[in-house]
N, CA, C and O atoms as CSV, one atom per row, in Angstrom:
chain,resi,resn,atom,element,x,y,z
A,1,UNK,N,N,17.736,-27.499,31.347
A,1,UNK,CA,C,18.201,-28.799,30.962
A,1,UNK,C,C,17.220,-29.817,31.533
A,1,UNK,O,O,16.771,-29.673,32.670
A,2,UNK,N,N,16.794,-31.119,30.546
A,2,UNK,CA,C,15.459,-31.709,31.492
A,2,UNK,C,C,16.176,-33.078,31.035
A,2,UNK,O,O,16.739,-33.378,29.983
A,3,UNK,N,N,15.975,-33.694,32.057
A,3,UNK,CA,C,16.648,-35.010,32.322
A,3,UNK,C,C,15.690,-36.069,33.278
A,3,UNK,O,O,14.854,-35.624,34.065
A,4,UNK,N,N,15.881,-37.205,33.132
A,4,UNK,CA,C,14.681,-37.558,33.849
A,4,UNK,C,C,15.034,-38.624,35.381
A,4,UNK,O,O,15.898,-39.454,35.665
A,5,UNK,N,N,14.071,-38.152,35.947
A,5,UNK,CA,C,14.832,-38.678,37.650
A,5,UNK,C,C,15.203,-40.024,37.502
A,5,UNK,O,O,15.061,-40.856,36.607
A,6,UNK,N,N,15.780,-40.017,38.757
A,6,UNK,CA,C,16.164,-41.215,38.772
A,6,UNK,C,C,15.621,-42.153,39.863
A,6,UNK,O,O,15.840,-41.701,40.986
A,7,UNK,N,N,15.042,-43.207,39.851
A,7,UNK,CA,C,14.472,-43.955,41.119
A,7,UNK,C,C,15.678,-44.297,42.370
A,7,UNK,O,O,16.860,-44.530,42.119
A,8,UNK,N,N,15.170,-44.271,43.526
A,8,UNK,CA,C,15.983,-44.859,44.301
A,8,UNK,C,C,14.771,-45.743,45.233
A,8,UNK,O,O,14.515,-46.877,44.831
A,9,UNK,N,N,14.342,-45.441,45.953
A,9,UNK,CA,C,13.108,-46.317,46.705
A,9,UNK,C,C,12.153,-45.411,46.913
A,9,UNK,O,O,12.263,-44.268,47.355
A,10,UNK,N,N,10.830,-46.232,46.429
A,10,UNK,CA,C,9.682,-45.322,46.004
A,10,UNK,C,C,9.824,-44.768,44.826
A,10,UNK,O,O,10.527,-45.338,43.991
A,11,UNK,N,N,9.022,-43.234,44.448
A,11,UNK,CA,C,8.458,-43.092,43.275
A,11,UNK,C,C,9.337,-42.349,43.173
A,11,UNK,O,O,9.665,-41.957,44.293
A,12,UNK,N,N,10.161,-41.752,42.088
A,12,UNK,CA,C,11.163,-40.905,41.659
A,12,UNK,C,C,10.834,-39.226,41.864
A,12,UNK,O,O,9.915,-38.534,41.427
A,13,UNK,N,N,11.605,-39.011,42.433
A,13,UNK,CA,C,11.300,-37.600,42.692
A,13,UNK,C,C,11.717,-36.431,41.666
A,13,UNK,O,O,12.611,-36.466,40.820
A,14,UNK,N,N,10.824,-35.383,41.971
A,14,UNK,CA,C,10.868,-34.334,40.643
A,14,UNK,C,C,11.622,-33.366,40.989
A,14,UNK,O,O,11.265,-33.045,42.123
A,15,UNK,N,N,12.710,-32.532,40.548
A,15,UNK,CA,C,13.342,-31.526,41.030
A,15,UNK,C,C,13.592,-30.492,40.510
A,15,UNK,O,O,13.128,-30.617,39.376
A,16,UNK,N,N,14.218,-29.119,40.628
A,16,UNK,CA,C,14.265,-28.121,40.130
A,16,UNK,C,C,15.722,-27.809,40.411
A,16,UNK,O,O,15.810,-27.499,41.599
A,17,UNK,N,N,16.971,-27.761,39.773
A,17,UNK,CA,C,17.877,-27.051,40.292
A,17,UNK,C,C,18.785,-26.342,39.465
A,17,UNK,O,O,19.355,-26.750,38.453
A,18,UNK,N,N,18.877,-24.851,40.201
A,18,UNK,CA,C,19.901,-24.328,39.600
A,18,UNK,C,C,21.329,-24.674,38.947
A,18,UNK,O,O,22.237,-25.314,39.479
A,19,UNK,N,N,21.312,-24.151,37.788
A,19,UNK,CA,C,22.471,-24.419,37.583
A,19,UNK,C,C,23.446,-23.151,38.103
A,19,UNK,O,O,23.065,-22.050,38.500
A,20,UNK,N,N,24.861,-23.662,37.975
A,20,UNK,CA,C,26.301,-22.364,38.207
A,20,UNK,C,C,26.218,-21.610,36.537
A,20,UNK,O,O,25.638,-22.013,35.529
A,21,UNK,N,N,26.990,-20.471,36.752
A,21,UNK,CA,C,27.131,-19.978,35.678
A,21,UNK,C,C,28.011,-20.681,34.196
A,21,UNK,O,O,27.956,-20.557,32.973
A,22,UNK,N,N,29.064,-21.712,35.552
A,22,UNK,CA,C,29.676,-22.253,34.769
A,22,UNK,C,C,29.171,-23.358,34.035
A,22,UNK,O,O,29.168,-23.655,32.840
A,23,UNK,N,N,28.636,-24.021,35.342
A,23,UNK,CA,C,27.256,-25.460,34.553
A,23,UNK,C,C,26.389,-25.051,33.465
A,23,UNK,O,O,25.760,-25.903,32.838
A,24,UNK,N,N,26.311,-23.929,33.212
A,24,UNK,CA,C,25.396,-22.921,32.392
A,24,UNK,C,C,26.109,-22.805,30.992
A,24,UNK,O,O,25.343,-22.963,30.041
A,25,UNK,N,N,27.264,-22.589,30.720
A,25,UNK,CA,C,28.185,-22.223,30.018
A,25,UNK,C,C,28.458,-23.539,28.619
A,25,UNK,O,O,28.304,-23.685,27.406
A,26,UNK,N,N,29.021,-24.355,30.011
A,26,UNK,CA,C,29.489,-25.921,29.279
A,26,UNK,C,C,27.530,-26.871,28.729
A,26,UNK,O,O,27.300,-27.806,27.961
A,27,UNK,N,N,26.783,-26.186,29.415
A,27,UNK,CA,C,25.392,-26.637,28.674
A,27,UNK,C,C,25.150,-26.053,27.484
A,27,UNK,O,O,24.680,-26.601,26.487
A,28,UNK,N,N,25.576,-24.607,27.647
A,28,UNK,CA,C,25.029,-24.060,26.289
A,28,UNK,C,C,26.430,-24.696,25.139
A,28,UNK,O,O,26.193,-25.169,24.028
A,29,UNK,N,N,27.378,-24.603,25.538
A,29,UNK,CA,C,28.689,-24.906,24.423
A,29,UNK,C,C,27.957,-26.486,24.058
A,29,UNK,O,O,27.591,-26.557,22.885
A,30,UNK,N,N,27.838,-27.065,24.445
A,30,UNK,CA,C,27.105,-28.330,23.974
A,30,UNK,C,C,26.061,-28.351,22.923
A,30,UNK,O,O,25.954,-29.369,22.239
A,31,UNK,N,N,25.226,-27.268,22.707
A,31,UNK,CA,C,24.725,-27.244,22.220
A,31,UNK,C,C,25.011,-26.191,21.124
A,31,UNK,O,O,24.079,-25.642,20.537
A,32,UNK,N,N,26.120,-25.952,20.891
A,32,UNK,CA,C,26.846,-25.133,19.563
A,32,UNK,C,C,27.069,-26.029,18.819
A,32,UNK,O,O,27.704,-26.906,19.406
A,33,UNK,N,N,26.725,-26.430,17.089
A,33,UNK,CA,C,27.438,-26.668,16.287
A,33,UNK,C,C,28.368,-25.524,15.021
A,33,UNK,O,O,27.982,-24.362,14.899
A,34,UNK,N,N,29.286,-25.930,14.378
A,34,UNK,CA,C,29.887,-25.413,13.660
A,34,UNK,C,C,30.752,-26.497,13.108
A,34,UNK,O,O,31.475,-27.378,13.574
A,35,UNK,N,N,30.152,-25.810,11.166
A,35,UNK,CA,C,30.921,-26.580,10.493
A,35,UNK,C,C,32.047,-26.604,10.126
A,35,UNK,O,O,32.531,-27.566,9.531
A,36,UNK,N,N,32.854,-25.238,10.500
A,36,UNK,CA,C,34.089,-24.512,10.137
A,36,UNK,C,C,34.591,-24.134,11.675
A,36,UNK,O,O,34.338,-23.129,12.339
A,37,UNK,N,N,35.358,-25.243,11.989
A,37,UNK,CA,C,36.177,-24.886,13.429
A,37,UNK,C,C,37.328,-24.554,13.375
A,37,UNK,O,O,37.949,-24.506,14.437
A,38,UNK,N,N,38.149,-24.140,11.849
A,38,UNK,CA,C,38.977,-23.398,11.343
A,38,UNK,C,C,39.309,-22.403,12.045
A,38,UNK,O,O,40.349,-22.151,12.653
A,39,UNK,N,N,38.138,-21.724,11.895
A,39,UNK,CA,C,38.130,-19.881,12.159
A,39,UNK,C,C,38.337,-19.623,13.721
A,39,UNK,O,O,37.383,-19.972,14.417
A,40,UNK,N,N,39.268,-19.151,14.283
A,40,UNK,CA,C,39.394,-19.321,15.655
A,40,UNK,C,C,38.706,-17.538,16.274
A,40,UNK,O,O,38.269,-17.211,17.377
A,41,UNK,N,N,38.845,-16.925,15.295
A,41,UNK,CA,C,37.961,-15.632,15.816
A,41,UNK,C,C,36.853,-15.809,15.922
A,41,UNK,O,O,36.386,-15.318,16.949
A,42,UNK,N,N,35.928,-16.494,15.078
A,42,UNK,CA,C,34.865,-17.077,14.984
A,42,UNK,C,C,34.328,-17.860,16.295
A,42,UNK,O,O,33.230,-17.770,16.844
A,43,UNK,N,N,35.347,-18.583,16.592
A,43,UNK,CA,C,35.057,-19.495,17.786
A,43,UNK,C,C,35.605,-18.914,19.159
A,43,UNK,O,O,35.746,-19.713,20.085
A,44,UNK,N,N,35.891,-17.721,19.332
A,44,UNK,CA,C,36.197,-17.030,20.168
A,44,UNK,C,C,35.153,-15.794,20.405
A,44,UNK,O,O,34.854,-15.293,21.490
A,45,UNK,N,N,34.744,-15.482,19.284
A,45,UNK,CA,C,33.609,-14.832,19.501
A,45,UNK,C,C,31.933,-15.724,19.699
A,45,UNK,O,O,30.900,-15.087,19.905
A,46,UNK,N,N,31.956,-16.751,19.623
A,46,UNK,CA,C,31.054,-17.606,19.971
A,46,UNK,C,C,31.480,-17.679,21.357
A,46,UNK,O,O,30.586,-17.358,22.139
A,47,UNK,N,N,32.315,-17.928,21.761
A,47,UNK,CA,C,32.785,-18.301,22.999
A,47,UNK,C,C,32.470,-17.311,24.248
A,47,UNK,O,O,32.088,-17.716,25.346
A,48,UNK,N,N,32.625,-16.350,24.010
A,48,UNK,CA,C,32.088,-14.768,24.361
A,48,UNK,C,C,31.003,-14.506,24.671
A,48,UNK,O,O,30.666,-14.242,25.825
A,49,UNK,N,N,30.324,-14.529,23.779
A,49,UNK,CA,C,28.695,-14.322,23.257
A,49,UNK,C,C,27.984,-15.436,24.511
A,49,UNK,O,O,27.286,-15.108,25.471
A,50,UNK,N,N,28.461,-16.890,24.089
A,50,UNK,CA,C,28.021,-17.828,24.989
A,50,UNK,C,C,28.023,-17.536,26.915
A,50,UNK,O,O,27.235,-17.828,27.814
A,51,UNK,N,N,29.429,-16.782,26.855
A,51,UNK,CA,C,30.082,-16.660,28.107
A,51,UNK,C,C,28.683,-15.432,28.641
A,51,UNK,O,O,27.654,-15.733,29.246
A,52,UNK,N,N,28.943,-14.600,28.357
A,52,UNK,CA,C,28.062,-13.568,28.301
A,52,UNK,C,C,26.295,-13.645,28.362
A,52,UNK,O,O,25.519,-12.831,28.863
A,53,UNK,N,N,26.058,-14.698,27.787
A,53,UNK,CA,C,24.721,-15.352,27.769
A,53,UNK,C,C,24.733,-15.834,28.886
A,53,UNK,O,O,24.299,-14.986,29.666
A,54,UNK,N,N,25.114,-17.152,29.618
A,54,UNK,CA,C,25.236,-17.596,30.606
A,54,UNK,C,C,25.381,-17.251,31.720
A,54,UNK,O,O,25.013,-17.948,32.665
A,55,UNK,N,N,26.073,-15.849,31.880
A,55,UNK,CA,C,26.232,-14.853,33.072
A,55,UNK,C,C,24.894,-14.167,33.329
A,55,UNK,O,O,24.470,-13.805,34.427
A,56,UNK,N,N,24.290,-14.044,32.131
A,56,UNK,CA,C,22.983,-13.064,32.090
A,56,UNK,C,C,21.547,-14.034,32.691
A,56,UNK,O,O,20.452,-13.572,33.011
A,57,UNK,N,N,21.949,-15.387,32.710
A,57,UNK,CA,C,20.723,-16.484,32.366
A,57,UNK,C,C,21.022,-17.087,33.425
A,57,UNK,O,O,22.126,-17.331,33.911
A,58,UNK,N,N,19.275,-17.488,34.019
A,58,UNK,CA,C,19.069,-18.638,35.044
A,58,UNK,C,C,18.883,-19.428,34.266
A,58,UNK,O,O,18.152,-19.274,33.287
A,59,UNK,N,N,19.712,-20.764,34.636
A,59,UNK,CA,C,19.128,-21.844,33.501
A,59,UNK,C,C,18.950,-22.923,35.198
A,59,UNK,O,O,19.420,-22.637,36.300
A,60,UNK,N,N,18.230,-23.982,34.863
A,60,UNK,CA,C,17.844,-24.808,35.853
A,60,UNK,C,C,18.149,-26.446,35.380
A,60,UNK,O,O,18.373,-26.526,34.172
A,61,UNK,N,N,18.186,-27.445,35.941
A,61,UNK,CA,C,18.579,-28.472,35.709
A,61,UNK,C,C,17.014,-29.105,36.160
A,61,UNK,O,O,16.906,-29.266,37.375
A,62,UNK,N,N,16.118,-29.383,35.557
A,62,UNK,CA,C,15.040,-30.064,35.741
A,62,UNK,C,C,14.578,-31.863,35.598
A,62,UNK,O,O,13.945,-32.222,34.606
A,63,UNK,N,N,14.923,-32.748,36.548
A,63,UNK,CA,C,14.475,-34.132,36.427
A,63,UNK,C,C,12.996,-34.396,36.824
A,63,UNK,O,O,12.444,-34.150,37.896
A,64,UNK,N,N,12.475,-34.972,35.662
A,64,UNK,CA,C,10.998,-35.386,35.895
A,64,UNK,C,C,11.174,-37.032,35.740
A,64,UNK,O,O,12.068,-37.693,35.210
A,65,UNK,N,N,10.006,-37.401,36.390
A,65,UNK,CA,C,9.964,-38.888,36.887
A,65,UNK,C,C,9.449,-39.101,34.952
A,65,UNK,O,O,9.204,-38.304,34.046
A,66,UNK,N,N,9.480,-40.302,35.046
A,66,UNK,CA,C,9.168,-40.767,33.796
A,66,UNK,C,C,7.616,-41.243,33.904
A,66,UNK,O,O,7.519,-42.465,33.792
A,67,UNK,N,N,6.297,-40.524,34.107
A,67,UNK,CA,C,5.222,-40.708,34.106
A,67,UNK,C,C,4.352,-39.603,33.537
A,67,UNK,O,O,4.317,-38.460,33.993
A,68,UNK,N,N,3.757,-39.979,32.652
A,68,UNK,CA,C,2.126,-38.993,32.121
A,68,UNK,C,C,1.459,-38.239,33.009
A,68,UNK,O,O,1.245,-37.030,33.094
A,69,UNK,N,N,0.961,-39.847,34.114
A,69,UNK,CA,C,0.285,-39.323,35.073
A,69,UNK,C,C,0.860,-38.039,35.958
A,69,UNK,O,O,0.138,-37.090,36.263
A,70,UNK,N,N,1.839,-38.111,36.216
A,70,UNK,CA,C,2.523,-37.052,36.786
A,70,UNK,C,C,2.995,-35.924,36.092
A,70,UNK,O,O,4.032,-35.440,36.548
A,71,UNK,N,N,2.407,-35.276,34.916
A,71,UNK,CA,C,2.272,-33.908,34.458
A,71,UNK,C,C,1.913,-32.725,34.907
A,71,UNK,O,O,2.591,-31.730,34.654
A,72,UNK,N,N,1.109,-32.688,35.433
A,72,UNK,CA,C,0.395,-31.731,36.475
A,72,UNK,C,C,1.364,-31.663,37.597
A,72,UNK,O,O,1.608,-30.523,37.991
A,73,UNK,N,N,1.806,-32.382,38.034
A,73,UNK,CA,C,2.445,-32.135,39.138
A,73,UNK,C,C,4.477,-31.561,38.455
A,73,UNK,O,O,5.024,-30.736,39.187
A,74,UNK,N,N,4.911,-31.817,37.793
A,74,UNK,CA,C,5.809,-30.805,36.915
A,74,UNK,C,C,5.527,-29.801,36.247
A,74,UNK,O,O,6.556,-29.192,35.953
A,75,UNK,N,N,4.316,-29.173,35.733
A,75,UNK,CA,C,3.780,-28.114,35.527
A,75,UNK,C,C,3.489,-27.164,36.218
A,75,UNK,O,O,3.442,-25.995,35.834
A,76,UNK,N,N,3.103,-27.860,38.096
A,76,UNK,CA,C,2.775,-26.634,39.194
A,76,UNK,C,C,4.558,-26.504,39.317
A,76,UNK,O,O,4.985,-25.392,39.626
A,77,UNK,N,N,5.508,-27.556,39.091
A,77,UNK,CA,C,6.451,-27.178,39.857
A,77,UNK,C,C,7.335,-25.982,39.088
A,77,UNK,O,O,7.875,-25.041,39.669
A,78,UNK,N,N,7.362,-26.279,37.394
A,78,UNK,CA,C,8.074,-25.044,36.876
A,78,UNK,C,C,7.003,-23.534,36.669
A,78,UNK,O,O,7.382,-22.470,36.179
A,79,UNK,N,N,5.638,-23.839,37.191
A,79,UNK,CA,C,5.625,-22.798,37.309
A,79,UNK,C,C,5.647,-22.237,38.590
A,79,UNK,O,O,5.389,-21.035,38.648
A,80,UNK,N,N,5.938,-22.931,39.808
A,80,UNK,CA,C,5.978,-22.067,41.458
A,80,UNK,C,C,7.337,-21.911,40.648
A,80,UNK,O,O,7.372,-20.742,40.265
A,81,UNK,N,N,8.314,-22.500,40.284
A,81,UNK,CA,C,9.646,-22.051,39.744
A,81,UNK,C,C,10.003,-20.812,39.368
A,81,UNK,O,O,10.844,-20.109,39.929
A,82,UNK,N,N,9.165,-20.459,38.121
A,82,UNK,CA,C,9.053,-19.070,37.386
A,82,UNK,C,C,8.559,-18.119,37.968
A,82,UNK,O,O,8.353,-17.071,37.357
A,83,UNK,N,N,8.240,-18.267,39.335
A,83,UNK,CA,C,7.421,-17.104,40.127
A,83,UNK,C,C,8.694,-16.492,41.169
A,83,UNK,O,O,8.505,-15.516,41.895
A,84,UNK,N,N,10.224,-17.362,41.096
A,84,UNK,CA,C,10.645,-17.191,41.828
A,84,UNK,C,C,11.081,-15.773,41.651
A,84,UNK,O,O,11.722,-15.209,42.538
């Protein structure tokens, strides 16, 4: 999930953080559409699938400062990230 920092004093800091399985869950359901919310097997087996995905998956909550110049320096960070 990439979201972008937020200033407090000084330059906005860049972060990396895990999400819960559950923070994981309600991110991915967010990003389900369906045009037929009729079908409740349908949406129970999405629900599943999702659940199941999310248990299996590191997902991370990533804020980057809002600067160009500072690319390189979010690039070393998701990748020391991916080395974890």
């Amino acid at each position: 999930m990439l979201e972008h920092a937020r200033r407090s004093r000084g330059p906005a800091r860049l972060s990396i953080e895990p999400l819960s399985v559950r923070d994981t869950l309600v991110e991915l359901i967010g990003h389900l559409y369906r045009l037929d919310v009729g079908r409740r097997d349908v949406l129970q087996r999405d629900f599943d699938r999702l659940a199941d995905t999310a248990s299996r998956l590191r997902m991370c909550r990533l804020r980057v400062p809002r600067s160009l110049r500072r690319l390189d320096e979010v690039r070393e960070a998701i990748l020391a990230d991916l080395r974890i």
